[in-house]
N, CA, C and O atoms as a printed pandas DataFrame, in Angstrom:
     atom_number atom_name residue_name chain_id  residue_number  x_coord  y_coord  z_coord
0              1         N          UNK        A               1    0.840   -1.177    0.000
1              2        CA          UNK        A               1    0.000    0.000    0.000
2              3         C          UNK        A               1    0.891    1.248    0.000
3              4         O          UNK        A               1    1.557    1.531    0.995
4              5         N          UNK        A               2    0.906    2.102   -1.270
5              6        CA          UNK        A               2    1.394    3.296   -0.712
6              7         C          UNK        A               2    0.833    4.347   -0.021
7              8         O          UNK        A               2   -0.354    4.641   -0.161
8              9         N          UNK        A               3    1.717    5.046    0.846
9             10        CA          UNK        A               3    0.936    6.219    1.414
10            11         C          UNK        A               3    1.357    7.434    1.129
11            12         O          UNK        A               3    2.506    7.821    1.343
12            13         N          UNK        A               4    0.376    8.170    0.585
13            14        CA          UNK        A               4    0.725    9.602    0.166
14            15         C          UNK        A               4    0.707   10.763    1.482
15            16         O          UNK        A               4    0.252   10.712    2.624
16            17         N          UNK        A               5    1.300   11.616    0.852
17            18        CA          UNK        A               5    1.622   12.612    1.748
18            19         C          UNK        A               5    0.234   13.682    1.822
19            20         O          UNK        A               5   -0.621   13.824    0.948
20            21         N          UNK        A               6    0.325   14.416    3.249
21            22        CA          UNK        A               6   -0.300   14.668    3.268
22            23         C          UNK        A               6   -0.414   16.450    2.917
23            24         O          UNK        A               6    0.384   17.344    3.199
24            25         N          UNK        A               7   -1.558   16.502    2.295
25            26        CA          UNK        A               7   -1.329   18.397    2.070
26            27         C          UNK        A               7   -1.044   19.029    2.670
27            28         O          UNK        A               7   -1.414   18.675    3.789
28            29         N          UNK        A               8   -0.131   20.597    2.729
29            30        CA          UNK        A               8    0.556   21.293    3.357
30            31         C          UNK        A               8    1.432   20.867    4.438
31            32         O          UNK        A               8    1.669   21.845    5.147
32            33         N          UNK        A               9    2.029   19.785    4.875
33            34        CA          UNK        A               9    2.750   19.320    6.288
34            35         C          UNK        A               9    3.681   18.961    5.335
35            36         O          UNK        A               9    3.348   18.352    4.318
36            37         N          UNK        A              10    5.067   19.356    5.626
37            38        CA          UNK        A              10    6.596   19.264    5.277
38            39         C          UNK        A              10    7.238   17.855    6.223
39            40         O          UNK        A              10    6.349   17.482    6.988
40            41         N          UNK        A              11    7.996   17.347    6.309
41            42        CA          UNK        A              11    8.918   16.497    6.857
42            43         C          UNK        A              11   10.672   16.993    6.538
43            44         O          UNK        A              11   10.951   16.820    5.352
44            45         N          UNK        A              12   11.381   17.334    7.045
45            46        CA          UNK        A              12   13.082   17.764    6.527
46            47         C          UNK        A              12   14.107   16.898    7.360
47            48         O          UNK        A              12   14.077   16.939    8.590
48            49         N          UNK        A              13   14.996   16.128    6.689
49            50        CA          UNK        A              13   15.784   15.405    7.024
50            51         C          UNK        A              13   16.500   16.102    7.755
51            52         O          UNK        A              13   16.877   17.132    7.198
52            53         N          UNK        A              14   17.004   15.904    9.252
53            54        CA          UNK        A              14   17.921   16.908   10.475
54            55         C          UNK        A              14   19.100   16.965    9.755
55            56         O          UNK        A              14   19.628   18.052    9.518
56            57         N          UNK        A              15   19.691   15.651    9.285
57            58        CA          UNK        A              15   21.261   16.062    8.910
58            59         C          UNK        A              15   21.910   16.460    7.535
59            60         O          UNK        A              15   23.004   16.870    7.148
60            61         N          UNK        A              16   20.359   16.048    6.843
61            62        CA          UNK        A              16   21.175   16.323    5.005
62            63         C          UNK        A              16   20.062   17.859    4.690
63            64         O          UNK        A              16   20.231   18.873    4.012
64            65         N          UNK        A              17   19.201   17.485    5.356
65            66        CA          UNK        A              17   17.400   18.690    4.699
66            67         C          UNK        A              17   17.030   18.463    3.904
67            68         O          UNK        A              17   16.480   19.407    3.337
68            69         N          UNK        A              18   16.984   17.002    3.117
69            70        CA          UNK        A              18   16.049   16.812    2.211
70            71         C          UNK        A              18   14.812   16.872    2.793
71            72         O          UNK        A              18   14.506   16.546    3.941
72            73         N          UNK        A              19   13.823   17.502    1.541
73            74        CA          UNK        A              19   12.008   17.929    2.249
74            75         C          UNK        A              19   11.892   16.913    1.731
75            76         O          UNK        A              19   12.607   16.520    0.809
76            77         N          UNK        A              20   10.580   16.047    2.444
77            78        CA          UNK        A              20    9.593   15.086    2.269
78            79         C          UNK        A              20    8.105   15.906    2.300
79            80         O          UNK        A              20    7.829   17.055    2.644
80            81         N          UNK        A              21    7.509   15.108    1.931
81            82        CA          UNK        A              21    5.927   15.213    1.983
82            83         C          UNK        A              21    5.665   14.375    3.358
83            84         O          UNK        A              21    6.165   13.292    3.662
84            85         N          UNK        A              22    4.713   15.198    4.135
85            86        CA          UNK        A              22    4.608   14.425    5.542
86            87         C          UNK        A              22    3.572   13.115    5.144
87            88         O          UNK        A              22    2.715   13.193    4.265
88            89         N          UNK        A              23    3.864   11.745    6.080
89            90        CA          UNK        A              23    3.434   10.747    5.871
90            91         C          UNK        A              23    3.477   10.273    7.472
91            92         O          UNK        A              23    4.205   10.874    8.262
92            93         N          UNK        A              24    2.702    9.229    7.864
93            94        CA          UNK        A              24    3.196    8.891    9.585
94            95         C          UNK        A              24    4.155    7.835    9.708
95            96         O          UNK        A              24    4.654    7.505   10.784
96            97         N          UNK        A              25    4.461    7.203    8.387
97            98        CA          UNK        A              25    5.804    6.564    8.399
98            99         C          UNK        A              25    7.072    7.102    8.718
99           100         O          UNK        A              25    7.816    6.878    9.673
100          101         N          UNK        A              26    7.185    7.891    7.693
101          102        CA          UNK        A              26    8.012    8.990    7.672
102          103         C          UNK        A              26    8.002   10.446    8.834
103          104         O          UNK        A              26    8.822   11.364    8.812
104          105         N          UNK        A              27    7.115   10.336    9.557
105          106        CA          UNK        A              27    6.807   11.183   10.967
106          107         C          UNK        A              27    7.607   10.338   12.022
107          108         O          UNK        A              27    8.488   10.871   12.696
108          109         N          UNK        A              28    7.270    8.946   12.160
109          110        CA          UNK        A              28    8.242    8.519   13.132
110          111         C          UNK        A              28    9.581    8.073   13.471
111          112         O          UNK        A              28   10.255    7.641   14.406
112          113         N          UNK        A              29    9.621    8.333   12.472
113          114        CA          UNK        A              29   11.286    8.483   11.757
114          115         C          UNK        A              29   12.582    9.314   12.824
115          116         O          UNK        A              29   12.973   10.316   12.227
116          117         N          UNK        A              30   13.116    9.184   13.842
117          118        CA          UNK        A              30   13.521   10.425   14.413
118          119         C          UNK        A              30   14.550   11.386   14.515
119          120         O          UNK        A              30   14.853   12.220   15.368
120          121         N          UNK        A              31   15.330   10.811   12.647
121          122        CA          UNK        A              31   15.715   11.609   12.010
122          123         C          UNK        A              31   15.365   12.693   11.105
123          124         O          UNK        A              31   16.123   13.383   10.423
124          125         N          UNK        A              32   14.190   12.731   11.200
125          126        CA          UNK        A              32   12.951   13.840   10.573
126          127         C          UNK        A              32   12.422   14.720   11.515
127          128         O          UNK        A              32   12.031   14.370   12.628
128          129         N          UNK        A              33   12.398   16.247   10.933
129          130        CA          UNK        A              33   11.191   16.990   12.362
130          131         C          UNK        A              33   10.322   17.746   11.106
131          132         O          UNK        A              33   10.631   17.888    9.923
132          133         N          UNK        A              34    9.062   18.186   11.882
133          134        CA          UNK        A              34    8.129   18.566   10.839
134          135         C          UNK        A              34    8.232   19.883   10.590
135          136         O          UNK        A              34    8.498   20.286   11.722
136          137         N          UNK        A              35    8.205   20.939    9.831
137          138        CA          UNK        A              35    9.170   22.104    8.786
138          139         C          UNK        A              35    7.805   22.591    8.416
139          140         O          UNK        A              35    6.971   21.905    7.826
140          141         N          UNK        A              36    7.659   23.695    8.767
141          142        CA          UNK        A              36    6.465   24.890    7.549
142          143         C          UNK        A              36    6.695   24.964    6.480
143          144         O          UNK        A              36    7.841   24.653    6.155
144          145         N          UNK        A              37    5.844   25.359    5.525
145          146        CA          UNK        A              37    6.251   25.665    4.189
146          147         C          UNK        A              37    7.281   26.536    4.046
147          148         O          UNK        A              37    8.255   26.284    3.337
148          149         N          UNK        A              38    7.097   27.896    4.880
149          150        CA          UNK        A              38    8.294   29.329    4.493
150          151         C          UNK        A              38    9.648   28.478    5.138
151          152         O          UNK        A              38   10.607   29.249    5.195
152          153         N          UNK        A              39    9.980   27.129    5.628
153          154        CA          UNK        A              39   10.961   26.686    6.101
154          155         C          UNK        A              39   11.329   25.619    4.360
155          156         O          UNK        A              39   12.155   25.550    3.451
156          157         N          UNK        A              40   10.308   25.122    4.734
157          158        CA          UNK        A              40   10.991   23.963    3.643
158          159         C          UNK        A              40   11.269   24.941    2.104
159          160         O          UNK        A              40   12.424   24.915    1.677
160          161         N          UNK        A              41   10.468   25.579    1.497
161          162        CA          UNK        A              41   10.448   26.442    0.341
162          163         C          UNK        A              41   10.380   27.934    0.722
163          164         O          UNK        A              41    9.367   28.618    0.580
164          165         N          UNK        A              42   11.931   28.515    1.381
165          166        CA          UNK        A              42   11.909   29.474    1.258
166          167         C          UNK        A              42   12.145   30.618   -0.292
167          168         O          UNK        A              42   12.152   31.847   -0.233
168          169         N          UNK        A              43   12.252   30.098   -1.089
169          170        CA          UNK        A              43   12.049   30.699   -2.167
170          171         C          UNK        A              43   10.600   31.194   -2.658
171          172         O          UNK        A              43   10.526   32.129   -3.455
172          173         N          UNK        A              44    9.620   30.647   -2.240
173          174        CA          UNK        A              44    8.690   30.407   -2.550
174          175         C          UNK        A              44    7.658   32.006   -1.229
175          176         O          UNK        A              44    6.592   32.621   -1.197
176          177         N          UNK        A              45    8.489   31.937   -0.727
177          178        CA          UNK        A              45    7.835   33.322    0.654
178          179         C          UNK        A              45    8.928   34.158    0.713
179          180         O          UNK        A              45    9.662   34.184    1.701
180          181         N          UNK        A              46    9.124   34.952   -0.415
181          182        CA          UNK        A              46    9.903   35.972    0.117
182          183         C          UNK        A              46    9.170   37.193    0.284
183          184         O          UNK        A              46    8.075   37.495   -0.192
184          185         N          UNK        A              47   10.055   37.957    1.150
185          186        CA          UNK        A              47    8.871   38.829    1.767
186          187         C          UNK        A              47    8.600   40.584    1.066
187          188         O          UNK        A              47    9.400   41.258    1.715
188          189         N          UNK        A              48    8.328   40.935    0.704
189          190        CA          UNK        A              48    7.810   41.860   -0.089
190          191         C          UNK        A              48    8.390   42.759    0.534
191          192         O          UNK        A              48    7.691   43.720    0.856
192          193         N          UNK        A              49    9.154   42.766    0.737
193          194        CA          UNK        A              49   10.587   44.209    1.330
194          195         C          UNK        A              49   11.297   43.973    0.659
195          196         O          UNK        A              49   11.698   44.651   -0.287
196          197         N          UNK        A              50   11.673   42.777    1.051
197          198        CA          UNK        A              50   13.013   42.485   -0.064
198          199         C          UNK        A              50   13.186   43.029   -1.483
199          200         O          UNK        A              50   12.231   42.663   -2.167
200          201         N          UNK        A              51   14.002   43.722   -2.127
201          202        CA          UNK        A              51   13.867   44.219   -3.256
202          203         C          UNK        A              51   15.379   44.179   -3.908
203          204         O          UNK        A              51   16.252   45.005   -3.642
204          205         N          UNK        A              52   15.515   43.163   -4.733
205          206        CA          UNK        A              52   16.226   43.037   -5.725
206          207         C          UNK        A              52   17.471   44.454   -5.987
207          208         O          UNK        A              52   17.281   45.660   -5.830
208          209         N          UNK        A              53   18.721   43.731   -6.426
209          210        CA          UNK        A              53   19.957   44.625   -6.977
210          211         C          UNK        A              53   19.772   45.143   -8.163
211          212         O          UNK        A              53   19.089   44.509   -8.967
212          213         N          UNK        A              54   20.333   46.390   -8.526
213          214        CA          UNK        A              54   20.426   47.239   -9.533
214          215         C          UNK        A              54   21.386   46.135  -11.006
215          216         O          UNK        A              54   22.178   45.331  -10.514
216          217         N          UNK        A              55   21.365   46.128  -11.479
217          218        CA          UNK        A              55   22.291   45.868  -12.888
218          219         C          UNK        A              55   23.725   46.914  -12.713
219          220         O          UNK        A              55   23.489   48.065  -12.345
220          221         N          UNK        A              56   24.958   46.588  -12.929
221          222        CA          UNK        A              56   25.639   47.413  -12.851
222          223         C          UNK        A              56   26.010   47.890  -14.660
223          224         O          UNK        A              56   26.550   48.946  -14.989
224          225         N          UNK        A              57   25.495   46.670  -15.720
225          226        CA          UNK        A              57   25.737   46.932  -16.659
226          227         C          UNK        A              57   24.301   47.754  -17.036
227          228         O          UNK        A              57   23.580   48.047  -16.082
228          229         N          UNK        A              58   23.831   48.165  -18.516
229          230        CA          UNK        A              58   23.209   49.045  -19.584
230          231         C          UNK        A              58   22.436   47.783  -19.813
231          232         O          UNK        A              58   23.152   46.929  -20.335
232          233         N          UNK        A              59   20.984   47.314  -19.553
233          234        CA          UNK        A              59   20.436   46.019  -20.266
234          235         C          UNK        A              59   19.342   46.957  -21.483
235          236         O          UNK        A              59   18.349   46.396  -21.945
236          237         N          UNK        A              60   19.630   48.104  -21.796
237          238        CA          UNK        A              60   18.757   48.271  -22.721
238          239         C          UNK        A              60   19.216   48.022  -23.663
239          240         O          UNK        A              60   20.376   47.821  -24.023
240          241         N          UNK        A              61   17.939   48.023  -24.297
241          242        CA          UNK        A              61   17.571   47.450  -26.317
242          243         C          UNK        A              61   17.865   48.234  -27.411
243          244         O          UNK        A              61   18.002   47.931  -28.596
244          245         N          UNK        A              62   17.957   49.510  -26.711
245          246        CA          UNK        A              62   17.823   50.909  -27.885
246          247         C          UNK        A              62   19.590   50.372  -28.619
247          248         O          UNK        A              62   20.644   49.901  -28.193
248          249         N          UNK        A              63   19.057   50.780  -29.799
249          250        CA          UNK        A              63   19.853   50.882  -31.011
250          251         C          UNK        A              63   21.351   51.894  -30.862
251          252         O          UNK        A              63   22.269   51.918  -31.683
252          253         N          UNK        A              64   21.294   52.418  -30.008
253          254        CA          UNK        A              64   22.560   53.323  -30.147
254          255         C          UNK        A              64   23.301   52.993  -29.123
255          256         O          UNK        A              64   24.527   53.104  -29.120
256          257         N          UNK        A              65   22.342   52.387  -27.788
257          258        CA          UNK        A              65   23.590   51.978  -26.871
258          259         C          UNK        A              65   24.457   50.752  -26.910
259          260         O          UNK        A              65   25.583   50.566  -26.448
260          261         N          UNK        A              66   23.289   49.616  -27.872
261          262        CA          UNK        A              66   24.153   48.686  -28.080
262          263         C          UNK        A              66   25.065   48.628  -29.507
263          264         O          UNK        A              66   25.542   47.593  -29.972
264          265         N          UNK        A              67   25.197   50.000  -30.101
265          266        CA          UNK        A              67   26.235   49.633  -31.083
266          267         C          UNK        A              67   27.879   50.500  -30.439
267          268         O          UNK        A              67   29.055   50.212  -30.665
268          269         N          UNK        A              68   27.226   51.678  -29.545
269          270        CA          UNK        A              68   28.409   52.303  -28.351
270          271         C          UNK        A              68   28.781   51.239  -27.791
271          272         O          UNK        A              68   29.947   51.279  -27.398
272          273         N          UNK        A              69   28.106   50.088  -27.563
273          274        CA          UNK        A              69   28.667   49.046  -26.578
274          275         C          UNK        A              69   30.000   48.181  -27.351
275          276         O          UNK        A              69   31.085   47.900  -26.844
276          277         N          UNK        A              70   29.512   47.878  -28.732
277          278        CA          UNK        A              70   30.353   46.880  -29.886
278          279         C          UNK        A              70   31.688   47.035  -29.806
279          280         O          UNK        A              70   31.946   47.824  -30.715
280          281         N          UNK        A              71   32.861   46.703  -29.163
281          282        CA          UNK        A              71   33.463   46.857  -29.778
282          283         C          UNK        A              71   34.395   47.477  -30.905
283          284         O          UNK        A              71   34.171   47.311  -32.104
284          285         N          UNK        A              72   35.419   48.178  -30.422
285          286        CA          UNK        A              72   35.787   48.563  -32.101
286          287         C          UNK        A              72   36.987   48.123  -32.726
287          288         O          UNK        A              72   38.075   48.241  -32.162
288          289         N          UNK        A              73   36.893   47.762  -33.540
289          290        CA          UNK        A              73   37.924   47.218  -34.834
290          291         C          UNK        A              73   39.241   48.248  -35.112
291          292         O          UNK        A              73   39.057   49.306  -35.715
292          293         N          UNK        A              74   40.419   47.905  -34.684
293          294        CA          UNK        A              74   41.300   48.660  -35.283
294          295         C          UNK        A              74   42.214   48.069  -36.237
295          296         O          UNK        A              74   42.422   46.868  -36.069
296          297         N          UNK        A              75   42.980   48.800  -37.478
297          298        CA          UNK        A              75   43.697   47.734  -38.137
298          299         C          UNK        A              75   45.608   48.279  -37.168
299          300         O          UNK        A              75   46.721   47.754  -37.140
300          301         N          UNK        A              76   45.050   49.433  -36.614
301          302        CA          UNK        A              76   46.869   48.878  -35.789
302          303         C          UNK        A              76   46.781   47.906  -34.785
303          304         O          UNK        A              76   47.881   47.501  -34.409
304          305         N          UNK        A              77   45.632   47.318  -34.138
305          306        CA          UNK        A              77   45.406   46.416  -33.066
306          307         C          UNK        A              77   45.788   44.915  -33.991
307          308         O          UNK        A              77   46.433   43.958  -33.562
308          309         N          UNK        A              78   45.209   45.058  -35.281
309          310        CA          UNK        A              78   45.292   43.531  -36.063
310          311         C          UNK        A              78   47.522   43.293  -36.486
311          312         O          UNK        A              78   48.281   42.324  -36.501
312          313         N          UNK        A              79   47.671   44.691  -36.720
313          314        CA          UNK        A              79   49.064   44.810  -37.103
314          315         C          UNK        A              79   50.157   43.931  -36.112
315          316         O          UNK        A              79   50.800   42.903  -36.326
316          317         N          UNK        A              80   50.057   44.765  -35.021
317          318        CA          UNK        A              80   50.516   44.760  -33.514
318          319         C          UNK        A              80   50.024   42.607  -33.586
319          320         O          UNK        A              80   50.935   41.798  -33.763
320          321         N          UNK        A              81   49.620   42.478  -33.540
321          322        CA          UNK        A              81   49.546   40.617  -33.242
322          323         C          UNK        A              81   50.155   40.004  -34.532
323          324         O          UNK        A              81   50.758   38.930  -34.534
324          325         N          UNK        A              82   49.948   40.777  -35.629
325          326        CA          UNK        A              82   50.511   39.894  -36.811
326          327         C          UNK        A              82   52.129   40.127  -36.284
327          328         O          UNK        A              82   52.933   39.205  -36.423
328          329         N          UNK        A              83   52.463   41.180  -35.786
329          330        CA          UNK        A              83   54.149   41.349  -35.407
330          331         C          UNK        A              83   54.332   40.686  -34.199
331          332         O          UNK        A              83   55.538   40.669  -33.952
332          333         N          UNK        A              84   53.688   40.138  -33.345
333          334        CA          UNK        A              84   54.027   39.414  -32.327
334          335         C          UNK        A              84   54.275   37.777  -32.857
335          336         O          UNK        A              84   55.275   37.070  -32.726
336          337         N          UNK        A              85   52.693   37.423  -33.630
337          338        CA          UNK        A              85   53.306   36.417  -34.172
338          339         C          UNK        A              85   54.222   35.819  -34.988
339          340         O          UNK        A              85   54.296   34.593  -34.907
340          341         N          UNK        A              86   54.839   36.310  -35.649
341          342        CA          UNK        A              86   55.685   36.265  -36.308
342          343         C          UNK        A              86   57.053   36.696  -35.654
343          344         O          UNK        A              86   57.947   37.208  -36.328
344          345         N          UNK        A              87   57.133   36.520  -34.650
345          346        CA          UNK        A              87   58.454   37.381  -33.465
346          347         C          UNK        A              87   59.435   36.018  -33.610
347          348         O          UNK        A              87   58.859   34.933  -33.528
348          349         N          UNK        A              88   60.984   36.028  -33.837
349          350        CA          UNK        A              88   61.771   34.410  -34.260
350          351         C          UNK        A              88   61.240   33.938  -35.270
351          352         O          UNK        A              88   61.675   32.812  -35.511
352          353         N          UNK        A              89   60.431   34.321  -36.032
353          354        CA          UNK        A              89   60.571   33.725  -37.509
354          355         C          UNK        A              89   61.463   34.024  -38.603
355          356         O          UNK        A              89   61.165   35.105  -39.111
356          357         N          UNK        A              90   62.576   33.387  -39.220
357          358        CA          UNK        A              90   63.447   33.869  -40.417
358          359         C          UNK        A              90   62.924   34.366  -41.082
359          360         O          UNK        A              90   61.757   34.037  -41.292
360          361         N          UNK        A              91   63.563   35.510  -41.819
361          362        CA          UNK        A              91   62.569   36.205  -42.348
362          363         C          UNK        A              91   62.785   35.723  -44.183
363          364         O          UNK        A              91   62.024   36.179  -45.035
């Protein structure tokens, strides 16, 4: 016979914290203690103060900041590596 857990009652393992679904098998267990929801899934209750970090980068879309953002191409930057690589080669 299986036994399902029962709605809203948590079970959390003392030494690892794996959550269970409470069951009375698993209740007398006395490596288990019984856990609230805002315990077992604290992700799930965060509290409406809490308010999220700023971006330190630019996440906008507009067209001009992400081509200021690109990169730029130089041909003395491409020069400068073709002369490094070639550094001990006979010429």
């Amino acid at each position: 016979m299986v036994t399902l857990a029962t709605p809203g009652r948590w079970l959390r393992h003392k030494t690892n914290g794996t959550i269970y679904g409470h069951n009375d098998i698993l209740a007398k267990n006395p490596a288990v203690e019984e856990v609230s929801a805002e315990i077992a899934f604290p992700e799930k209750h965060i509290p409406a103060s809490q308010v999220g970090r700023q971006s330190k980068l630019d996440l906008s879309t507009d067209e001009d900041v992400v081509e200021a953002a690109k990169p730029k191409k130089s041909k003395a930057g491409k020069a400068a590596i073709s002369a490094d690589a070639s550094k001990g080669l006979p010429k």
